[in-house]
C-alpha positions in Angstrom: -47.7 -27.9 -32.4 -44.6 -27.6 -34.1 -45.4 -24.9 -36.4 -46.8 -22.8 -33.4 -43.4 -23.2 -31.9 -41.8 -22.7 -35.5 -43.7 -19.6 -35.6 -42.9 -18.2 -32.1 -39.3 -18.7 -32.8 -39.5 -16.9 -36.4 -41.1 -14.1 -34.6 -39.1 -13.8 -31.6 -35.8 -15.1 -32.6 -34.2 -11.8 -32.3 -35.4 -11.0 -28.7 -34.4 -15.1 -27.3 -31.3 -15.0 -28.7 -31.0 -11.6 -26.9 -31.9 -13.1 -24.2 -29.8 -16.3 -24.5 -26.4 -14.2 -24.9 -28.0 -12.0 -21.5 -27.8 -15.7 -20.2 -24.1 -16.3 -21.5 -22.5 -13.0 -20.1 -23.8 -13.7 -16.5 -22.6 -17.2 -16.8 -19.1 -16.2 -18.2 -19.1 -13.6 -15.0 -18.2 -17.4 -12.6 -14.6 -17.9 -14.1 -13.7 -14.2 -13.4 -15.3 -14.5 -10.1 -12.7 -17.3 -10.1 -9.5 -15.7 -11.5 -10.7 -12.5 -8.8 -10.2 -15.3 -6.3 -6.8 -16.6 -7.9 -5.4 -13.0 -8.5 -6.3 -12.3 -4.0 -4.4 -15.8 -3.1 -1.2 -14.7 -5.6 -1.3 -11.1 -3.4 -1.3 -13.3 -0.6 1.2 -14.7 -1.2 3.3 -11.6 -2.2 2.4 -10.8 1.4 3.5 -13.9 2.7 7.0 -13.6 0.9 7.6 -10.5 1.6 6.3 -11.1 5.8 9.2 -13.9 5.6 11.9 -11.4 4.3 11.5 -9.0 7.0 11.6 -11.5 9.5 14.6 -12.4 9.2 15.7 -9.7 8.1 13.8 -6.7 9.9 10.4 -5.3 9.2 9.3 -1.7 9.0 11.2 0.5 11.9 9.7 3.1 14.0 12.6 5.1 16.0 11.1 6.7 19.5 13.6 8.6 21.4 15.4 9.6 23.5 13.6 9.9 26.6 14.3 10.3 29.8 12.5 8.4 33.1 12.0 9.0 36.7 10.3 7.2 38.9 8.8 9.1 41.9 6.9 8.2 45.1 3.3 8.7 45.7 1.0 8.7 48.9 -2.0 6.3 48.0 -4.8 6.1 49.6 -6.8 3.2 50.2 -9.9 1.2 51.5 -8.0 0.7 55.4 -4.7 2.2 55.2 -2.0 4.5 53.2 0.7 3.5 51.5 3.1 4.1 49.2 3.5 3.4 45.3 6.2 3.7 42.5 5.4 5.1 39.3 7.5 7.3 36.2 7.4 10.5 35.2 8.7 11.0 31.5 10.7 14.2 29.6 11.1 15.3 26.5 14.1 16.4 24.6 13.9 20.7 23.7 15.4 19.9 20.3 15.7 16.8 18.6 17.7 16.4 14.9 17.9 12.9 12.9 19.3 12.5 9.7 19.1 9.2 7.9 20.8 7.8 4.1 18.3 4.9 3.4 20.4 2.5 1.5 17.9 0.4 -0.2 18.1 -3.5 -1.8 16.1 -6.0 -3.3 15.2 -9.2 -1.8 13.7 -11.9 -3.6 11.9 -15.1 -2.3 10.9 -17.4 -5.3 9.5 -14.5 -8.0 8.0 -12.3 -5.1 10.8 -9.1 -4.0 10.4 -7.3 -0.8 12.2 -3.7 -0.6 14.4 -3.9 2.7 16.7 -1.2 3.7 19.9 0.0 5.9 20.5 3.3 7.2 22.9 5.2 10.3 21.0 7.8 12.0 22.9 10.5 13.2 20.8 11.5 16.3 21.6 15.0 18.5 19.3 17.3 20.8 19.3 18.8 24.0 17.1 18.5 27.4 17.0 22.4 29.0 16.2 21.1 31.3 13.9 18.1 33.5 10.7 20.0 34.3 9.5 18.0 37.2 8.1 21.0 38.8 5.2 21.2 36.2 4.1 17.8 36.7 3.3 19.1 40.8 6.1 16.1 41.8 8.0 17.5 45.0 12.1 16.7 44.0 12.2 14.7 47.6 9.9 12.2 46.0 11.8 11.6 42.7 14.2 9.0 42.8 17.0 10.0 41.1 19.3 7.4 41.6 16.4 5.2 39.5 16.9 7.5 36.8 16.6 5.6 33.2 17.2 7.3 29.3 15.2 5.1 26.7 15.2 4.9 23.1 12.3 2.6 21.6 13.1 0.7 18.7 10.3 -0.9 17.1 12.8 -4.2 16.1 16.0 -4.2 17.8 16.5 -6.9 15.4 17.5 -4.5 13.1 20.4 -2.4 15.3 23.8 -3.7 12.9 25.6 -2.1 16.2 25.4 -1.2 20.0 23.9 1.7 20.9 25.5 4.4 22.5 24.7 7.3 23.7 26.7 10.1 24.4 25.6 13.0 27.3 27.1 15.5 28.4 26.2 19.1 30.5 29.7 19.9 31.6 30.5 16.7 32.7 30.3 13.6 29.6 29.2 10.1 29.7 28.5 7.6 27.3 25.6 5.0 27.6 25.1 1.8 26.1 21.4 1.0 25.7 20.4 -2.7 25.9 17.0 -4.0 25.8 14.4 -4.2 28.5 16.2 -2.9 31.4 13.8 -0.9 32.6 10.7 -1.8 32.0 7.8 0.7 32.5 3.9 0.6 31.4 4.8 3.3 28.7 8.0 1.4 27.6 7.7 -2.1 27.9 10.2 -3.7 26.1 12.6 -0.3 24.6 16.4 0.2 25.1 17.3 1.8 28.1 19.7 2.1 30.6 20.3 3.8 33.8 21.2 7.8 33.8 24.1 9.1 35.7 22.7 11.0 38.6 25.7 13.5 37.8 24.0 14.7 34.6 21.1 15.9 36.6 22.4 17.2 39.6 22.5 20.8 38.7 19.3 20.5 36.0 21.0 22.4 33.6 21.2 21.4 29.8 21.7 17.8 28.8 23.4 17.6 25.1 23.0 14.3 23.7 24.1 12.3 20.3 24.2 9.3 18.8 24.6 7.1 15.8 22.2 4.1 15.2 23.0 1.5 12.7 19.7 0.2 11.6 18.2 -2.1 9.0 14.2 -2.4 8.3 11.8 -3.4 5.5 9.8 -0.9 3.4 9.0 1.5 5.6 10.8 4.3 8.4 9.0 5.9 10.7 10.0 8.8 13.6 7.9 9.3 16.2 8.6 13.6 17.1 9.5 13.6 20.8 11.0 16.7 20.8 9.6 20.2 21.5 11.2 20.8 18.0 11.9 18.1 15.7 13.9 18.4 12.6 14.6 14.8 10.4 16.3 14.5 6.7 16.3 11.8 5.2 17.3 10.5 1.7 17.9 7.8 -0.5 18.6 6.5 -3.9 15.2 4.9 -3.9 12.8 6.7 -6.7 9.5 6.4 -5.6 9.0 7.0 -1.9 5.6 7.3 -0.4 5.7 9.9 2.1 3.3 8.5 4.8 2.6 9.0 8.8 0.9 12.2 10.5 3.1 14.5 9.0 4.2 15.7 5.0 7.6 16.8 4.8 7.7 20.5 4.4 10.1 20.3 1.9 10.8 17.5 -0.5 12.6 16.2 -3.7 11.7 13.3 -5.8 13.3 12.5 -9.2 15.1 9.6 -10.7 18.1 9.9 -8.8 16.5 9.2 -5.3 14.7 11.3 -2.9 15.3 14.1 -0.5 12.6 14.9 2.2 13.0 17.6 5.4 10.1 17.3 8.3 9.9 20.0 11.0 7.8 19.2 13.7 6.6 21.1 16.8 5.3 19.9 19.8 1.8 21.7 19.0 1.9 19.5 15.7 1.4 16.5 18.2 -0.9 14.2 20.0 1.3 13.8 23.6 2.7 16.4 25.8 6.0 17.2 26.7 6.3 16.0 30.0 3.6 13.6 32.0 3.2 11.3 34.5 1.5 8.2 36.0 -0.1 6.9 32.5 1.2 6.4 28.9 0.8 8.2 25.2 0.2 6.1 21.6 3.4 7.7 20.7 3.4 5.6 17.0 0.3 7.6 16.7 2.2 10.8 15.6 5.0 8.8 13.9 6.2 10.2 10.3 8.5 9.4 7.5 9.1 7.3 4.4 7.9 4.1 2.5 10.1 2.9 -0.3 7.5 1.3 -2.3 7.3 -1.1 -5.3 6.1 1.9 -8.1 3.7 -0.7 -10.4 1.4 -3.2 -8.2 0.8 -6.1 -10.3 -1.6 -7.6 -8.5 -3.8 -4.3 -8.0 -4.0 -3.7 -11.7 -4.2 -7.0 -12.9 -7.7 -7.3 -10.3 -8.5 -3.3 -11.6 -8.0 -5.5 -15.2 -10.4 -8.2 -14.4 -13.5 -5.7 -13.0 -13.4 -4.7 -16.7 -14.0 -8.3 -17.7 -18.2 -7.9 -18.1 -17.4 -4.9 -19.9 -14.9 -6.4 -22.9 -17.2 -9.6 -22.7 -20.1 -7.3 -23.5 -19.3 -5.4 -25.9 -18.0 -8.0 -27.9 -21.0 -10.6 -27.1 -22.8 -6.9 -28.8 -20.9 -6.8 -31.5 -21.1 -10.4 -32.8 -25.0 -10.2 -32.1 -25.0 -7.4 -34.8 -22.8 -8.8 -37.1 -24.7 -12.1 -36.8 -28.6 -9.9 -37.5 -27.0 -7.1 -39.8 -24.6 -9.9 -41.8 -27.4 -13.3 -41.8 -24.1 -14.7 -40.5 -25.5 -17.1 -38.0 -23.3 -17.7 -34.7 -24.0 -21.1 -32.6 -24.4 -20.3 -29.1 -21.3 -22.8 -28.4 -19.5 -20.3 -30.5 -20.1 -17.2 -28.6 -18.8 -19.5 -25.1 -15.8 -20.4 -26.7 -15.1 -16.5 -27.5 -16.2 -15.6 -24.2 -13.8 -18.2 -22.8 -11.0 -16.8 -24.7 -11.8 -13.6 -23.6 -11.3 -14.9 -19.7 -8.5 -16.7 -20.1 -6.5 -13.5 -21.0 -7.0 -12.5 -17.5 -5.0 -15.7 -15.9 -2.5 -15.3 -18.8 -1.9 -11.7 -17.8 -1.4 -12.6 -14.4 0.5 -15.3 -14.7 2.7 -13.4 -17.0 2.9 -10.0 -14.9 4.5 -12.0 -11.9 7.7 -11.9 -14.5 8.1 -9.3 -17.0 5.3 -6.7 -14.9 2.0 -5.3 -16.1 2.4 -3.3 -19.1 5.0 -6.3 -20.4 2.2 -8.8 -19.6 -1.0 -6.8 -20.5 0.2 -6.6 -24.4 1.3 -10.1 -24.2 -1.9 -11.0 -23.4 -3.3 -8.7 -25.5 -1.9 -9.6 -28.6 -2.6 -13.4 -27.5 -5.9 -13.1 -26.9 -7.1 -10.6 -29.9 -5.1 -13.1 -32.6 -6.8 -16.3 -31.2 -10.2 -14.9 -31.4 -9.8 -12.8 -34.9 -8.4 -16.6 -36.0 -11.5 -18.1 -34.9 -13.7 -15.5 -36.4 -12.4 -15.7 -39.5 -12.8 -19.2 -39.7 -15.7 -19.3 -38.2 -17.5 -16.9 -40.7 -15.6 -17.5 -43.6 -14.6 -13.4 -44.0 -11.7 -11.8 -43.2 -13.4 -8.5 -43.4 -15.4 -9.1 -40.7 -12.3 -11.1 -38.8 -10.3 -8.0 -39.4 -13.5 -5.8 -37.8 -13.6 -8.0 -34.8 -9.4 -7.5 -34.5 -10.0 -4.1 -34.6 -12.8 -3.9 -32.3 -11.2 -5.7 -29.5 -7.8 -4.3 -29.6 -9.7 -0.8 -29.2 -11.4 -2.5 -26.2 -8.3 -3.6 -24.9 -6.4 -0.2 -25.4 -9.2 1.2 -23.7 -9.0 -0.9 -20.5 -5.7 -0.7 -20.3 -5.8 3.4 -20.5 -8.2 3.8 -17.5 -6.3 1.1 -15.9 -3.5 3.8 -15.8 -5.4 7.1 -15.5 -6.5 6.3 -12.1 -7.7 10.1 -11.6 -9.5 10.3 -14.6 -10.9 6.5 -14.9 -14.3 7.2 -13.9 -14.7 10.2 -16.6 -13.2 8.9 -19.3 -15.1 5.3 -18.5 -18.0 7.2 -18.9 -17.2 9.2 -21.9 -16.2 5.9 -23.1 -19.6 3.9 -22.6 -21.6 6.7 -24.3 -19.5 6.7 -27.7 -20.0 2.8 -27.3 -23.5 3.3 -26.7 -24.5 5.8 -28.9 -22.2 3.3 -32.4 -24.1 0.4 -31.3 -27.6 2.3 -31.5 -26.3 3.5 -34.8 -25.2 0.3 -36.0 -28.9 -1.6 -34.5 -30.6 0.3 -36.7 -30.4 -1.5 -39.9 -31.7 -4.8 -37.7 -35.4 -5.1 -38.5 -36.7 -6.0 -35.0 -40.1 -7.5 -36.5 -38.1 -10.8 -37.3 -37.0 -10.5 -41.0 -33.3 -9.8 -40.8 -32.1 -7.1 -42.6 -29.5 -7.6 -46.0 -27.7 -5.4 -48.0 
């Protein structure tokens, strides 16, 4: 019995140990499933941080306004009788120009930063006029005297200042805006405050201005409530992400900061210019800027760790061959020991990105990893030729990886080009094994 299993082994050595490092790579994928799990709950906590920052500081801003309110009566209809019911008709501003400085910091809570922001918008426009007529409301049943401008801030945690706003059509006013009151289904919970029924006595022009002292986290959004609506903004801030329903149509990013002009019409949006009764997703049609963190840690360190069945692989592959080509046997313990090495570069480049970033980290690692193993190796086998080889091979593994890791665009093509040169050397290199059992020897 023993020399039948003595004899099964000699003749199919080659294809169990195949089989047994098969075994080893699949096994080896649980701890990355693991540090996959570890790298989500660090993000998490990124999120977390920077969720507490902007609390208490303000989160992202979305700036609606102005616009102008009037209830009006309406003859209802119902089951037994008639009666009457309140409701708001809404206007939009003709022309509407913002222009905003973002003024941009770092916050920091523990080793996680958030990007917050302050900025004065300088806000003017003009109403032509308050088209009531084209909404079919008589001007008997608006109730003017119920008037109301608002201005929707997504956080008024944010406003450094009061708000004023200044009118004016021949005769001036200025308005401070509060919170809440008026408070209408489209509305609910914006800055408003009552509108001097001498402003629209004669429905001529309304000019209006303002300046808005505002602070926000990551992101600033305008929502383009006028029939034409022109916004600048810029900022010191390097890499801005230019995000919302519109692309500025002209825009300049370099170094130094960023400059961006949007022109919007009223075609370009989803909400008319005047309506009644029921309301508009105006956020829906909201445009601007995110000043974002340029290198995401966390997203290449997981990009990183999708690789890991790859570089464990390739090098299980290459020890196989040196161990068949060579008659340099390698205990399976050894190969799991390698393998482990291999995984634990990913939680060392995490753990080490959250400090000096990726790149900083990724050669850390790198150079951590490779060195331990071409240690081993050479200890292991008793050759630093081959140690040397296995140096070599990895740190053109881990140069590899790291290069589609930053060629987003081109990742998939030059993966592929990648796996067929790796491919077609280790069909090369498996020829000199001599697959009937009898390794092969120089």
């Amino acid at each position: 019995m023993e020399n039948i299993v003595s004899a099964f082994w000699n003749g199919n050595k080659i294809i169990l140990k195949s089989f047994l490092i098969g075994v080893l790579v699949l096994l080896l994928l649980i701890p990355t499933f693991f540090i996959q799990g570890l790298v989500t709950e660090r993000k998490q906590r990124q999120v977390d941080a920077v969720t507490e920052i902007s609390s208490r500081w303000a989160p992202a801003q979305t700036v609606t306004g102005p616009v102008i309110g009037i209830p009006y009566t309406e003859m209802v209809t119902g089951d037994k009788d008639a009666h009457e019911v309140k409701r708001w008709a809404y206007f939009l501003p003709a022309k509407l120009s913002i222009r905003s400085r973002l003024m941009p910091e770092t916050r920091y809570r523990g080793i996680y930063q958030a990007i917050v922001y302050t900025t004065e918008l300088q806000i003017q426009g003009s109403y032509d006029s308050i088209g009531y007529s084209e909404l079919g409301i008589p001007r008997e049943k608006l109730l003017w005297n119920e008037a109301a401008i608002f201005f929707d801030i997504s956080d008024v945690q944010g406003l450094k200042e009061d708000m004023i706003v200044h009118l004016q059509n021949g005769s001036a006013a200025d308005i401070e805006m509060v919170p809440a009151k008026f408070a209408t289904d489209q509305f609910k919970s914006a800055l408003s405050a009552s509108l001097p029924q001498s402003l629209l006595a004669s429905n001529s022009a309304i000019a209006f201005s303002s300046t808005v002292s505002l602070k926000g986290t990551g992101s600033l959004l305008f929502v383009p409530v006028g029939r034409e609506t022109k916004v600048e903004a810029a900022s010191t801030w390097a890499t801005p992400s230019f995000t919302g329903s519109v692309l500025p149509d002209i825009r300049s990013v370099r170094d130094s900061g960023f400059i961006a002009d949007w022109k919007v019409l009223a075609l370009n949006r989803k909400f008319p210019q005047q309506w009644k009764q029921g309301s508009y997703d105006l956020d829906a049609s909201a445009f601007g800027v995110s000043l974002i963190v340029p290198v995401d840690a966390y997203q290449q360190t997981t990009r990183s760790v999708k690789y890991a069945i790859l570089l464990i692989g390739l090098t299980f592959t290459a020890f196989f061959l040196i161990e068949w080509i060579y008659s340099r046997p390698i205990h399976s313990l050894q190969y799991l020991l390698v393998g482990f090495a291999l995984c634990l570069f990913y939680t060392l480049l995490l753990s080490l990105a959250e400090y000096t970033g990726f790149n900083t980290a990724y050669g850390v690692a790198a150079v951590a990893t490779i060195g331990l193993i071409g240690w081993y190796v050479g200890s292991m086998l008793r050759s630093s030729r081959i140690s040397l080889f296995v140096v070599l091979l990895l740190a053109v593994q881990y140069g590899f990886v790291f290069t589609l890791i930053q060629l987003q665009d081109y990742a998939l093509l030059m993966g592929s080009i990648g796996l067929f040169i790796t491919l077609a050397l280790v069909m090369y290199f498996s020829r000199k094994i001599k697959w009937n059992g009898q390794e092969y020897r120089e």
